[in-house]
N, C-alpha and C positions, 0 to 999 in steps of 0.2 A: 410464644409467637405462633402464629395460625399458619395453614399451609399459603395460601395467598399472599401475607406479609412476608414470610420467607422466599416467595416470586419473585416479589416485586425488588427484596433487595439484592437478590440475585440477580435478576435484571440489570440493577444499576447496577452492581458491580461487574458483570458484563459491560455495559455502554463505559466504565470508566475504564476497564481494561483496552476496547478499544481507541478511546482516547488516549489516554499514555500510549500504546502501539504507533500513533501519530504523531506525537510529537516523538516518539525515538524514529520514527521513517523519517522525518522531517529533517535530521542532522544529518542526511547525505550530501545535499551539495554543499555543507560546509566545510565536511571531510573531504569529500574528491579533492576539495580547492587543493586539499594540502598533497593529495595523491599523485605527482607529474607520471602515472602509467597511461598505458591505454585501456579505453571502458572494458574491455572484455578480461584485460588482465585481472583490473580490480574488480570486476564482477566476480571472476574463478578464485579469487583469494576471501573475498566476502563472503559468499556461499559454502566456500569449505571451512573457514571458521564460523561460521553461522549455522551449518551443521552439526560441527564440533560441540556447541554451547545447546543445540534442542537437544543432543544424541545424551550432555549431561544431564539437562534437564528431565529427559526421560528414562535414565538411571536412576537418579533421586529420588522421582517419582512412581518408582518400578510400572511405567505406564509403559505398556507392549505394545512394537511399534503391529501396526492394522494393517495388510493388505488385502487388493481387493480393487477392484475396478472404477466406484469411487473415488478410493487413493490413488489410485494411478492418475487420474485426470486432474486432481487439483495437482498433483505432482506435475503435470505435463504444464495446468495452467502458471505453476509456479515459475519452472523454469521458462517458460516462453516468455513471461510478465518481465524476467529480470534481463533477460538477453535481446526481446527487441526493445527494452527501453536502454539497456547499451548502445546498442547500434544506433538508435534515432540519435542518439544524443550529440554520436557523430556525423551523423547525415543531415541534420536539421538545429535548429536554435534549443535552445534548453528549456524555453519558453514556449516553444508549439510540442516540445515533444510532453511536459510536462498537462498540457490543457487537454494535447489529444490522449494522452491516459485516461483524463479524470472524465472521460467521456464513458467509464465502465457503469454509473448505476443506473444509466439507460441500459446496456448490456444486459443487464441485471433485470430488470424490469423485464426487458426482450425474454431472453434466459427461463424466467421463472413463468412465463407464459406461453412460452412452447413448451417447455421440458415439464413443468407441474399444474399446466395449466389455472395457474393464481393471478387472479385479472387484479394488475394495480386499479389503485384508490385515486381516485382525480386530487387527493393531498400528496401522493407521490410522486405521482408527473409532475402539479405545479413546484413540490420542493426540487426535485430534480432539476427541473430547467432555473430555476432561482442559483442552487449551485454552479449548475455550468455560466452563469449569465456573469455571477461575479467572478469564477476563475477565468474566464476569458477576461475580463474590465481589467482583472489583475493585469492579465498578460497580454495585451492589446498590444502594446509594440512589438513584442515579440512575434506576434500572429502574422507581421507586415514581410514577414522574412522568413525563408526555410526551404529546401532541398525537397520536393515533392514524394520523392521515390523516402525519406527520409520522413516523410509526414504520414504516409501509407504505415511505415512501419508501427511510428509511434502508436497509431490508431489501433494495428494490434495489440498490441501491449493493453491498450485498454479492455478490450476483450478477454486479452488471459487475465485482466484482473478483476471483471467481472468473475471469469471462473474461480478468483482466490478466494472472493470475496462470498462466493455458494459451495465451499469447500465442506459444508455440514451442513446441505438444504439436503442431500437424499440419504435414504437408509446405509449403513455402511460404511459410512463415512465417518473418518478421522481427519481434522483439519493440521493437530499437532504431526502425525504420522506422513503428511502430503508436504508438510513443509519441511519436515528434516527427508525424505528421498528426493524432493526438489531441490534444494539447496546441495543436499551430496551430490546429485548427478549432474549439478551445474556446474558444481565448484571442480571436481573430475575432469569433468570435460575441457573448465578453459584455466584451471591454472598452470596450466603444463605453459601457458602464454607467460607467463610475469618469471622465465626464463632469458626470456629477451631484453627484460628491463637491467637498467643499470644503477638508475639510485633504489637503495635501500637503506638507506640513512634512519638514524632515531628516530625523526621527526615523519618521514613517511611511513614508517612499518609501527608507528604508533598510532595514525590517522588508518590506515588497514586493518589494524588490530579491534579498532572502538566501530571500524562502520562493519565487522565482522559478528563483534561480540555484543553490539548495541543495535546499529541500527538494521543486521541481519537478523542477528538469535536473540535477544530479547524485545525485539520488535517483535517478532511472529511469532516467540512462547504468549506474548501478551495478547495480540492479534487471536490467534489457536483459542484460548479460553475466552476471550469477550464475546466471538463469534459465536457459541456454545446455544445464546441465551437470548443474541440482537441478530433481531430478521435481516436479512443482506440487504434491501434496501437501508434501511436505518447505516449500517454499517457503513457500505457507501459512501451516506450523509454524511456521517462523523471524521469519515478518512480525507474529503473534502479538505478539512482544515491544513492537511499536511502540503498541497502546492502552495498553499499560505505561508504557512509557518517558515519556512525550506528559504525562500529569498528574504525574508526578515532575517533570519539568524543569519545571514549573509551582510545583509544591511548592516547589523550591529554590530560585528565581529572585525566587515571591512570595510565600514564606513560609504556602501552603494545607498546613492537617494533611494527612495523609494515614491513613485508620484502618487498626485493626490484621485487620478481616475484607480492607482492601483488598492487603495486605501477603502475606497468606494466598495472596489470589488470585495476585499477582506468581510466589511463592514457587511455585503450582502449573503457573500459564504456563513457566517459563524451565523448569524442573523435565521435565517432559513433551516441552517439545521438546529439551532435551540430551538426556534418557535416550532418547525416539525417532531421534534424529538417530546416538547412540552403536549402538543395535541396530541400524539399517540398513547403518552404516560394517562393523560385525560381518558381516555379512550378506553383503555385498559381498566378505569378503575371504575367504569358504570355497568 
């Protein structure tokens, strides 16, 4: 196998890492359902088991953790990404907080052309607004309703996740390393809250336990290596799927319709980022 052929399936196996990474994000609002705390509580209890599970995995892998100014920032982007999409989610609809996240690979775009000055490709704008167009279609009712001050927030959130999502655009940078000192100094900070809680029954501290060890920590081991090898716009694209995926596994689980403009939207999200995802593999091989 040539050096080239060995790229190219490093690559995909990149882009499949951050796919799984999506579909394990994606089983959060199915967990919270079962979580009756408050977002900050289960945020500081997710974060420090999600910790707990990169801090093994970087045991295993005797990978040393990296600091360095770089890692400080995706670390900063980390924690901001998980704490104002807590708070939105109490200030706002779960539905505006979710659309104005995914507002990040504009960020992104923005991002990598002040800071590396990398002028997007007129194929990433048009994918870009193709994503946003169908995760808004998705969430169009939701859009009709929401706490403003709680909408602002969200909208951060989608900023620090651009910052997640350039966590290995500059020199020095350790993406694995940003996301276990994010996740510690998150989980630190708010589970001293989930003191205040009262059920801790089987059934919740096992929906804790899996959006700790799943959809925290091997969400972002998986995330950490795809990101390695997939240019942060791509990345972006591909995470796209997870405001999808997140009220489907909802749907199935608790029998919520799902309407036929939000089906639309689905249909325009995966759409956009295969066909973008297909033109760039094009791109790369002439």
């Amino acid at each position: 196998m040539d050096k080239n052929e060995k790229a190219k399936n490093g690559t995909l196996g990149s882009i499949l890492c951050v796919l799984a990474a999506s579909v394990c994000f994606s089983t959060g609002g199915l967990l919270v359902k079962l979580v009756p705390w408050s977002a900050l509580a289960i945020n500081g209890a997710r974060n420090l088991l999600g910790a707990g599970v990169i801090g093994l995995y970087l045991l295993a892998t005797h990978h040393k953790l990296t600091l360095g100014k770089p890692v400080y920032i995706g670390a900063l982007s980390m924690i901001g990404l998980t704490t104002f999409f807590a708070i939105a989610n109490k200030l706002t609809t779960a539905a505006n907080t979710v659309v104005l996240q995914f507002t990040a690979p504009v960020f992104v775009i923005l991002f990598m052309a002040l800071l590396f000055h990398t002028k997007p490709k007129k194929v990433d704008i048009l994918a870009c607004a193709a994503v946003l167009l169908g995760v808004c279609l998705f969430f169009i009712d939701g859009l009709r309703a929401g706490n403003m001050v709680g909408n602002l927030i969200a909208l951060l959130s989608g900023v620090c996740y651009a910052g997640v999502f350039m966590m290995n655009a500059s020199e020095g940078s350790d993406a694995i390393s940003s996301c276990f000192l994010g996740q510690l100094s998150a989980g630190l900070l708010f589970v001293p809250l989930c003191l205040r809680e009262t059920d801790f029954s089987a059934g919740t501290l096992g929906a804790v336990l899996a959006l700790g060890a799943v959809q925290m920590g091997l969400a972002y081991i998986l995330f950490s290596i795809g990101i390695q090898r997939t240019p942060p716009v791509t990345t972006s694209l591909i995470t796209g799927l997870e405001p999808i995926l997140n009220p489907l596994w909802v749907a199935l689980f608790y029998h919520e319709t799902v309407t036929g403009l939000a089906m639309i939207g689905a249909a325009i999200v995966i759409g956009s980022i295969v066909l973008y995802n297909v033109r760039t593999a094009r791109e790369s091989m002439t």
